[in-house]
C-alpha positions in Angstrom: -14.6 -0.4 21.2 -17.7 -2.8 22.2 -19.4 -2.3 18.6 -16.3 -3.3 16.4 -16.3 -7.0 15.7 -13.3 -9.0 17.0 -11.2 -9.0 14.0 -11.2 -5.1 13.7 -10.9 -4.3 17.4 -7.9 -6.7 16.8 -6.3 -4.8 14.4 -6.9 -1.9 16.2 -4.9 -2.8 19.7 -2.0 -4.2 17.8 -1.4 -1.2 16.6 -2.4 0.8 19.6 0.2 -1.8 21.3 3.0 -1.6 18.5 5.9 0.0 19.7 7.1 0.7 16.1 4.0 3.2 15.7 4.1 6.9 17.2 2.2 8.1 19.5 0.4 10.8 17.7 -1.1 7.9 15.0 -2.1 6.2 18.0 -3.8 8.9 19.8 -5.6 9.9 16.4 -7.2 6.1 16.6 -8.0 6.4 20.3 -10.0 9.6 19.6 -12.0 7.5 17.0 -13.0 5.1 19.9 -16.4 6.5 19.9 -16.9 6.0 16.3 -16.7 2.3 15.0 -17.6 2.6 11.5 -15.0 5.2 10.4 -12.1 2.8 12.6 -13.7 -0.1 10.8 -13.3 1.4 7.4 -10.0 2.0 8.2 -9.2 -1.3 9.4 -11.5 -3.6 7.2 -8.4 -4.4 4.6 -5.2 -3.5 4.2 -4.3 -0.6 1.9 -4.2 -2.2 -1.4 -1.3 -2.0 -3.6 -2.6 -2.7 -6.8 -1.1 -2.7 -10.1 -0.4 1.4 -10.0 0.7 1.1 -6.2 -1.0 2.7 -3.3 -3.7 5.1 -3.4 -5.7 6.3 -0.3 -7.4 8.8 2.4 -4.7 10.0 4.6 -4.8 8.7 8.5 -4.4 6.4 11.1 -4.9 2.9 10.2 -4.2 0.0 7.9 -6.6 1.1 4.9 -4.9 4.4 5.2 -1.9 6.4 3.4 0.7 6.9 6.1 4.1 6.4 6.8 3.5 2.8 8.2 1.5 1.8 4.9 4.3 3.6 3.0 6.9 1.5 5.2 5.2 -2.0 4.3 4.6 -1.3 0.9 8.4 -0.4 0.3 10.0 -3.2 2.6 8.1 -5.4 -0.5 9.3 -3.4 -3.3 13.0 -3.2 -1.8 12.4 -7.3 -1.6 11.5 -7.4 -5.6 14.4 -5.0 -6.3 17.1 -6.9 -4.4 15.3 -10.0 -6.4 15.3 -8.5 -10.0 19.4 -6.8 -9.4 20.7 -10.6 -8.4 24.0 -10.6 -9.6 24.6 -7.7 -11.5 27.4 -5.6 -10.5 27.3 -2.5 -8.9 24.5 -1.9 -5.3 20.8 -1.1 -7.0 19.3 2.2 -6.6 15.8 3.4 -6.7 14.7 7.1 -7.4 12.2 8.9 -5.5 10.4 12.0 -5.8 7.0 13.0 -5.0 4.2 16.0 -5.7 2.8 19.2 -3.3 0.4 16.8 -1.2 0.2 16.8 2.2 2.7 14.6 4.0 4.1 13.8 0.4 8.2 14.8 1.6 7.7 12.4 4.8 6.5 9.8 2.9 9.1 9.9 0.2 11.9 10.0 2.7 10.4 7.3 4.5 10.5 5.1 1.1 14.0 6.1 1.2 14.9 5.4 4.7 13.2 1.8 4.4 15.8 1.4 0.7 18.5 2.1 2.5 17.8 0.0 5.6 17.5 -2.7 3.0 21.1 -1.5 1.3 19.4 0.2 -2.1 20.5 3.8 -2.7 17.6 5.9 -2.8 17.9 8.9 -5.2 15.9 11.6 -3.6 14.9 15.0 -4.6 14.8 17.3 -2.3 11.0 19.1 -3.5 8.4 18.3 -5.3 9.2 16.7 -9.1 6.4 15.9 -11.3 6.0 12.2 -12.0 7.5 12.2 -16.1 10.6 13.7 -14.6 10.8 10.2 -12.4 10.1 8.1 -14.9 13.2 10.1 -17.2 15.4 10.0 -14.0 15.5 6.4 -13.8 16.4 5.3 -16.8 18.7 8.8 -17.3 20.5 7.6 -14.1 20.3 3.7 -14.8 18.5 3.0 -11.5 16.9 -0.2 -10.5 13.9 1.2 -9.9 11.7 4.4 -9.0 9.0 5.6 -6.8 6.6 8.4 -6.6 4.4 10.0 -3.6 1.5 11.5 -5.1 -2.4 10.9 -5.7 -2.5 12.7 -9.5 -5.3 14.8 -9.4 -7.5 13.4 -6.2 -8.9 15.5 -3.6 -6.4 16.6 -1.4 -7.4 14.2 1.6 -5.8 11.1 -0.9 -1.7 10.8 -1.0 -0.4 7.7 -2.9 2.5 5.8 -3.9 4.0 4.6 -7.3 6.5 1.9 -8.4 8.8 1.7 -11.2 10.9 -0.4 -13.0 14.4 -0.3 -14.3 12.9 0.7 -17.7 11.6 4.1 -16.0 7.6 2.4 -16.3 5.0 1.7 -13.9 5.0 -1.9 -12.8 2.8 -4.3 -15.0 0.8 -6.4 -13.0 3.6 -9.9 -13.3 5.8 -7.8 -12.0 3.6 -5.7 -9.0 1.9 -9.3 -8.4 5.3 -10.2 -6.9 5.6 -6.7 -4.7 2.0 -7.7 -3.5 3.3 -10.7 -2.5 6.2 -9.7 -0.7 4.2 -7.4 1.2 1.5 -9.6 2.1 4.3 -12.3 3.2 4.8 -9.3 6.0 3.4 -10.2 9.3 4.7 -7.2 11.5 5.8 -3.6 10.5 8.7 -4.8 12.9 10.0 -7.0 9.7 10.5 -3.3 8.0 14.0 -2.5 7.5 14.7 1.2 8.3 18.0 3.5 9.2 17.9 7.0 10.3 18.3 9.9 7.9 21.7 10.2 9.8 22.8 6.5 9.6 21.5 6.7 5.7 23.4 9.9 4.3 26.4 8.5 6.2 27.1 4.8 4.7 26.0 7.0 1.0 22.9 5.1 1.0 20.3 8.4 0.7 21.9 10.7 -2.1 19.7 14.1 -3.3 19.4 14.9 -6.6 19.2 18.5 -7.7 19.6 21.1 -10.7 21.7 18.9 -12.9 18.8 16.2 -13.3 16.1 19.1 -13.8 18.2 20.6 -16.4 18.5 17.7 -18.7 14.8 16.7 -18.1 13.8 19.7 -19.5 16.1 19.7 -22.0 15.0 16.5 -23.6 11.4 17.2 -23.3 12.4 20.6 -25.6 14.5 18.3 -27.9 11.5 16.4 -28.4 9.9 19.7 -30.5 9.1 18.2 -34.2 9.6 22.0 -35.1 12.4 23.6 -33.1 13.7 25.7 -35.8 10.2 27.5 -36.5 9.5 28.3 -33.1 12.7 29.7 -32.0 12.7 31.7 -35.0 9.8 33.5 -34.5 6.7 31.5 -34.3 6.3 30.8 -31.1 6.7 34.6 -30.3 3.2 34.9 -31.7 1.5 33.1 -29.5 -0.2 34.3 -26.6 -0.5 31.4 -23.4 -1.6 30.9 -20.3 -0.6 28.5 -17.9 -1.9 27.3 -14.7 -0.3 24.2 -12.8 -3.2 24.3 -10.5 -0.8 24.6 -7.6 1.2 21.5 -8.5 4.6 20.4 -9.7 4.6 21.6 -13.7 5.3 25.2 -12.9 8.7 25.5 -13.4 9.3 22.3 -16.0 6.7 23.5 -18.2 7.9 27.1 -18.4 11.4 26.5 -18.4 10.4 24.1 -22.0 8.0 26.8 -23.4 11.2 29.5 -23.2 13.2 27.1 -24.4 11.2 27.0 -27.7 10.9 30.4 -27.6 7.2 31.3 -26.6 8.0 34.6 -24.9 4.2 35.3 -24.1 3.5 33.1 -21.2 1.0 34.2 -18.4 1.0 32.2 -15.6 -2.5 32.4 -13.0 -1.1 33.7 -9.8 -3.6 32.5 -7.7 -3.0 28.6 -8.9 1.2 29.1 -9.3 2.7 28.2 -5.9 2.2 24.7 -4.3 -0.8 23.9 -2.3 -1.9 20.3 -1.0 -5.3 21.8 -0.2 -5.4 22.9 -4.0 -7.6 26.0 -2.5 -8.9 27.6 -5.4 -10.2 24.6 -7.2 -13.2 21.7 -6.4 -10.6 19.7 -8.1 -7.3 20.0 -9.5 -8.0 17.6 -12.4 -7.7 19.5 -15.8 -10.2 17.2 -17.2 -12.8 19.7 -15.7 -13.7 23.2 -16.7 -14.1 24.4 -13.4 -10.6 24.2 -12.7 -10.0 26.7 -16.1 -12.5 29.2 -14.4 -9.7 31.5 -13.5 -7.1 30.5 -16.8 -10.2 31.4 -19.0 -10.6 34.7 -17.3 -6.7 35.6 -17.1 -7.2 34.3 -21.3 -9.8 37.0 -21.9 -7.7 39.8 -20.4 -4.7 39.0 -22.7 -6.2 37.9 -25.2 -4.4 34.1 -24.8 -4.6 32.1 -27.7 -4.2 28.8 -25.4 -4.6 27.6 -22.4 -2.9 24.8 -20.7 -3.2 23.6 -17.7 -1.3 20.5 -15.6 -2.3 18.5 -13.2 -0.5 18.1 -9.6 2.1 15.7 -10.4 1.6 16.4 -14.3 1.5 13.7 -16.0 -2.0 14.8 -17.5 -2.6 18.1 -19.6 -5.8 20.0 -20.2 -5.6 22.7 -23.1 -8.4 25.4 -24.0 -8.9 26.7 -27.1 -10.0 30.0 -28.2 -12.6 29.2 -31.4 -13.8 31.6 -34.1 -16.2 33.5 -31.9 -13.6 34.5 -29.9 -14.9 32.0 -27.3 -12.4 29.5 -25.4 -13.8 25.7 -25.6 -12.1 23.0 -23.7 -10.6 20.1 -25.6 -11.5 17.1 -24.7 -8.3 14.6 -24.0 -9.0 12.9 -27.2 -9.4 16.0 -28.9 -6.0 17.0 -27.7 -4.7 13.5 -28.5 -6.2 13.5 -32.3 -4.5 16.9 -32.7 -1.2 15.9 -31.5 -1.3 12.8 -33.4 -1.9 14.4 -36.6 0.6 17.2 -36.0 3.3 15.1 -35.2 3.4 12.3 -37.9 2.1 15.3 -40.8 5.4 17.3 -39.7 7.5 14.2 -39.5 6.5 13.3 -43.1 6.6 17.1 -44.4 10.1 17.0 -42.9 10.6 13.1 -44.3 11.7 11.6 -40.8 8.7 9.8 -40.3 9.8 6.1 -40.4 8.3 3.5 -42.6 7.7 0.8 -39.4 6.1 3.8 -36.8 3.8 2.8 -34.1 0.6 5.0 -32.3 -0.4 3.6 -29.2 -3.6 4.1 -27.2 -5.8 2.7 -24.8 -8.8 0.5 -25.5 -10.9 3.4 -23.9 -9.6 6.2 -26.0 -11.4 7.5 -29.3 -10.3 6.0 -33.1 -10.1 9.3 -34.4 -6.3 9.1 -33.3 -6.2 5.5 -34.5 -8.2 6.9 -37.5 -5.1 9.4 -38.6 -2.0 7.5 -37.5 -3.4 4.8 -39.9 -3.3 7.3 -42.7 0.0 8.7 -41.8 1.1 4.7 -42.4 1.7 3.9 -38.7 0.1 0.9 -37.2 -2.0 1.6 -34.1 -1.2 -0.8 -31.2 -4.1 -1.0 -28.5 -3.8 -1.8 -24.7 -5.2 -1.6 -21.6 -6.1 1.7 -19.9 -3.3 2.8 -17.5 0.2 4.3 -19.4 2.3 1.4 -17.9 1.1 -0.5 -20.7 2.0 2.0 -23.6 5.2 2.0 -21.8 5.3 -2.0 -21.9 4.7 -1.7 -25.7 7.8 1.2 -25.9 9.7 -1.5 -24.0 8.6 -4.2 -27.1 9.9 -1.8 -29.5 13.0 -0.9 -28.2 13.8 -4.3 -27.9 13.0 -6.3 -31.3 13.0 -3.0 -33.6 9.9 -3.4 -35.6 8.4 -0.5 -34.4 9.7 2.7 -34.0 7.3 4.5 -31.4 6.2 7.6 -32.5 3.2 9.1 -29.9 0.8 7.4 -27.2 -2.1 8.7 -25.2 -4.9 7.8 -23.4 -8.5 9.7 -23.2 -7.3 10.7 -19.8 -5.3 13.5 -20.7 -2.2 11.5 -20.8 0.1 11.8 -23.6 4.3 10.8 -24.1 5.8 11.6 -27.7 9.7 10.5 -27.3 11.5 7.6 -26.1 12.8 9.6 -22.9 10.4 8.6 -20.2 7.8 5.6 -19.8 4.8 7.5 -18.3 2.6 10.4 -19.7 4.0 14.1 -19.6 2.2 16.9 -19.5 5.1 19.2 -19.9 5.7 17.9 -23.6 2.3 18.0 -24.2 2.1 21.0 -23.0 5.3 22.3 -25.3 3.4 20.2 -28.4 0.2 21.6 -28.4 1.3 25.7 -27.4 3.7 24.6 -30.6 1.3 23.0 -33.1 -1.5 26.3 -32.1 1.6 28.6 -33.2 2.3 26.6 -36.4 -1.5 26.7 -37.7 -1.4 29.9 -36.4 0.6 31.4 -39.4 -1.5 29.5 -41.6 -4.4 31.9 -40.1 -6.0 28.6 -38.3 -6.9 27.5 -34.6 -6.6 24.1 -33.5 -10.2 24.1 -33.2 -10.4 24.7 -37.0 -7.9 21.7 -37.4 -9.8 19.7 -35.5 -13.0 20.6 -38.0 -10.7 19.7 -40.8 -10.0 16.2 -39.1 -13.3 15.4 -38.4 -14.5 16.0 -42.3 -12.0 13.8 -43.6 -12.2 11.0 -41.3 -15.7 11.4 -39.8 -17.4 12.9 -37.0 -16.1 11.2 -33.5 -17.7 12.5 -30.0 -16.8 10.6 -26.5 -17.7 11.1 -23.3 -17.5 9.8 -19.9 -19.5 9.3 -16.9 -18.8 8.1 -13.7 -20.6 7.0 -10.3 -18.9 6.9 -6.7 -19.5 4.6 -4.3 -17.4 4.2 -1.3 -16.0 2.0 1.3 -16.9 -1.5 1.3 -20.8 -1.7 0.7 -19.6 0.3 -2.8 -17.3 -1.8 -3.3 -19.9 -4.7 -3.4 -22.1 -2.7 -5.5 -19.7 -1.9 -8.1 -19.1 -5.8 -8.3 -22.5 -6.4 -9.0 -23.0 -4.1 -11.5 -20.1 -5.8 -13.5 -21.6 -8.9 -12.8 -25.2 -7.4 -14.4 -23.9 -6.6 -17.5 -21.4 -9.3 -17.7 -24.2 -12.0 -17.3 -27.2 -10.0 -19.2 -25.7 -8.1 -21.4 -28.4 -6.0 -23.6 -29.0 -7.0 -26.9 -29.6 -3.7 -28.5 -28.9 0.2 -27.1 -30.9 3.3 -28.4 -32.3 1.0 -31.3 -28.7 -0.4 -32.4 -28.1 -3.7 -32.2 -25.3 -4.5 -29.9 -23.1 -7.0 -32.2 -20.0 -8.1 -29.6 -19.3 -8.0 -25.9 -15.5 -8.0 -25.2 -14.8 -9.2 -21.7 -11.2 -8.3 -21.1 -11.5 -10.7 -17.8 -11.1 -13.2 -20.2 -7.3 -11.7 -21.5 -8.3 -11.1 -25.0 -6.1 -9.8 -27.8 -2.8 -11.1 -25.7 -3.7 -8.3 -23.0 -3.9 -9.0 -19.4 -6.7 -9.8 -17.9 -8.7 -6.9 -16.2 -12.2 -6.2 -14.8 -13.6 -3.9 -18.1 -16.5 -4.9 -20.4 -16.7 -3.2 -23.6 -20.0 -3.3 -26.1 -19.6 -3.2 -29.9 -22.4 -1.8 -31.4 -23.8 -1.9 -35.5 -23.3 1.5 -36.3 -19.7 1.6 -34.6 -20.7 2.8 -31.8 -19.4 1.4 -28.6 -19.7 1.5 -24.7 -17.2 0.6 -22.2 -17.7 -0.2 -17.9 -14.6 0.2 -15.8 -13.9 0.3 -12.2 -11.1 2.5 -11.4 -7.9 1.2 -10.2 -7.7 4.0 -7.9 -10.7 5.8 -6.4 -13.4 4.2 -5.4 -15.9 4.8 -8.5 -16.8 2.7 -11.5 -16.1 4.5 -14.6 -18.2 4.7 -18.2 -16.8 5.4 -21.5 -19.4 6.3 -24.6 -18.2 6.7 -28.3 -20.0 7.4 -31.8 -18.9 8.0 -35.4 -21.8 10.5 -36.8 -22.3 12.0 -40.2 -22.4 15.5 -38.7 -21.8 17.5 -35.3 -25.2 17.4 -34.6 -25.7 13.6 -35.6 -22.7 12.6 -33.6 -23.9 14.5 -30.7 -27.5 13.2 -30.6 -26.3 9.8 -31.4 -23.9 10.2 -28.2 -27.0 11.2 -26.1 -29.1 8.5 -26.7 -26.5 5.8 -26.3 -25.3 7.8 -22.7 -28.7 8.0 -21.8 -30.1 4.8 -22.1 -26.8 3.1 -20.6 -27.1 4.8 -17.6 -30.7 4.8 -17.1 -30.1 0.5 -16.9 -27.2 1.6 -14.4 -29.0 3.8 -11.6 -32.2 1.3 -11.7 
């Protein structure tokens, strides 16, 4: 290890020297002796836990997912949650389940394992769960807190690791900035708290979950239909679907809800239905991306679906696919699906007059105001936050608490959506149940949702969004994406595509009340707008583009130019 500098090759023996570790992780770091960048990469930092927890390769080493990083990043959360239950009666308990990934069951019973050395009951289900289902569980089961092993729809060498609070939402960063410093105040993994599986089932300290908890989750997520009585009743018998769950944790859940609301004509893709952390028919499995439809589409053509949906691995995010007038299936965009939703919600809550006078929409600052657009018109005020759902689930929290609101639906661009008070993170098995219910509604009015979506766009104009992004990994990208924030941040342009850029809204400043967060977003004259994000969780920075247009074709060119010229100034 002559070419690592001191402080890595440091790092490196007290781990190959910690008898805590196993020998297998050690002898993974020995054979990288030979190869000091990849041990210094893995060794350069700590694994962060930022505000959505840990996200990383898998492997040997402290910038690594593994059961050590998994151990470290508990000990500090089981810190926080001893902190937060004080005096209150009754021993706190945390929930954990966790997706298909590899190594995703031994690092969820290591979470619990580290609990219960630490005296909280972990809650843990004995397979894979998708992520809504956790977020349900905890506040269903009154728990102290949850956690949840999975990486959402990363490449299948990433695993991760999220935190939750007694409210069933992902920690906001107040409250993570005190599990960060917990875990940093960790000098040793020899400071972890641990029993066996043995010692932990014994003093009732690890307790499995099972059928009963699945049952009311999907039960809810049904109850949460805005038109239960049409569908069991017939309509949702005309629809044809297909579903793929991309080899992930929504097959049964989303099933189990569509035959509950009585869509009889469900096809599920064979290939993609069983669990599979190499995800081996897909580039990814991130429904944001056609490729992953390649096989739904052609399963669509053969029975003539009239929707496709499709969930991520731990499904929270939904992807649907449309068939359009030509008989052709388009993809919908997530804030295509989240306009549609939006309008089909509120316009049935107010044909059925339960659609309250004080409602509440809520998306991100990155998602389209076509959404905002409609709720407005429906008479709901549209709340904005930062991207990530733990804020929509803050702003449920708000609600709840002083009743001025009553929340209605929120959604980000990103596919995530949550209608119902149930949970505090996005579900992709009620979107999924929402939109196969609003395309059987329109259906018997002889319309597709891509026809809806036409009708939207004439009566409140002509929205198109897109989004690019550019990877750049380990620590030179890193550096790179800091100075291209730091470009735009100090010379921001003054006009894009010929449109005068009119405000620059630094959210590192905290505006609006929000937190403060690394995103710059540019207003421009005609409405248009531009965002720059670096992702909380992979290493890439992350572009948003938005227009208003006249037409399809105006709001498409317009969209061009202002991509184009954008990112032209970013890969100089």
């Amino acid at each position: 290890m002559t070419e690592l500098n001191l402080n890595i090759r440091e790092k490196v023996e007290s781990w190959l020297n910690d008898p805590s570790i196993d020998e297998a992780t050690k002898q993974e770091l020995r054979d990288l002796d030979t190869n000091p960048s990849e041990l210094e990469d893995r060794f350069y930092r700590e694994l962060e836990f930022g505000t959505g927890g840990l996200r990383g390769v898998i492997g040997a080493g402290s910038n690594r997912m593994n059961r050590y990083t998994v151990a470290r990043a508990t000990q500090g959360f089981a810190k926080y949650i001893l902190e937060e239950h004080g005096d209150k009666a009754g021993q706190p308990s945390v929930v954990i389940a966790h997706d298909c990934r590899h190594f995703s069951p031994e690092f969820a019973l290591e979470a619990a394992l580290v609990l219960a050395g630490n005296g909280i009951v972990a809650k843990l289900f004995p397979s894979l769960r998708p992520t809504p289902q956790l977020s349900f569980s905890v506040r269903s089961l009154k728990a102290t807190g949850g956690i949840v092993v999975t990486a959402s729809h990363n490449p299948p060498e990433y695993n991760g690791y999220k935190v939750y609070n007694a409210s069933g939402g992902q920690l906001v960063p107040h409250e993570a900035e005190r599990v960060i410093g917990n875990i940093q105040a960790l000098t040793s993994l020899a400071e972890v708290k641990r029993l066996s599986r043995e010692e932990a089932e014994a003093k009732g300290l690890l307790v499995w979950l099972g059928e009963a908890e699945d049952e009311a989750f999907v039960e809810t997520v049904a109850a949460t239909s805005v038109n239960r009585e049409l569908m069991v009743s017939g309509a949702a018998k005309d629809v044809v679907v297909v579903f793929t769950p991309l080899h992930g944790t929504g097959n049964l859940p989303v099933r189990q809800a569509l035959q509950k609301l009585g869509f009889s004509q469900v096809h599920i893709v064979k290939e993609q239905e069983l669990p599979d952390g190499n995800f081996s028919t897909v580039k990814s499995p991130n429904p944001e991306e056609r490729e992953a439809f390649a096989m739904a589409i052609e399963l669509g053509k053969q029975v003539g679906a009239d929707i496709l949906i499709g969930t991520d691995p731990d499904a929270d995010r939904m992807g649907a696919v449309v068939k359009n007038a030509d008989g052709e299936y388009e993809i919908l965009t997530g804030n295509q699906s989240g306009s549609l939703l939006v309008h089909y919600v509120l316009s049935q809550m107010k044909e059925t007059g339960k659609l309250p006078a004080n409602g509440a929409v809520v998306k991100t600052i990155v998602t389209s105001e076509l959404g905002a657009a409609i709720a407005r018109h429906y008479g709901a005020t549209v709340f904005n936050t930062l991207t990530g759902f733990k804020y929509i689930g803050e702003k449920m929290n708000e609600f709840e608490k002083s009743g001025e609101h009553t929340y209605l639906f929120g959604y980000e661009e990103s596919y995530g959506y949550l209608a119902g008070n149930y949970a505090r993170d996005k579900d992709a098995i009620v979107a999924s149940t929402l939109i196969c219910e609003a395309a059987a509604y329109y259906k018997r009015q002889g319309k597709t949702l891509i026809d809806v979506l036409e009708e939207l766009y004439q009566s409140f104009g002509y929205y198109r969004e897109t989004l690019a992004s550019r990877t750049l990994k380990g620590k030179d990208g890193l550096a790179q994406i800091g100075a291209l924030m730091n470009d735009f941040r100090s010379n921001p342009p003054k006009s894009i595509a010929g449109v005068a850029v009119t405000d620059l809204l630094d959210y590192s400043q905290g505006l609006d009340g929000l937190p403060k967060e690394n995103v710059l977003k540019f207003l421009l004259e005609d409405g248009s707008w531009f965002c720059l994000r670096p992702s909380g969780t992979e290493p890439k920075i992350k572009f948003y583009f938005a227009v208003r247009g006249t037409s399809n074709e105006d709001a498409k060119a317009r969209l061009a130019r202002l991509q184009d010229e954008v990112l032209a100034r970013v890969d100089a």
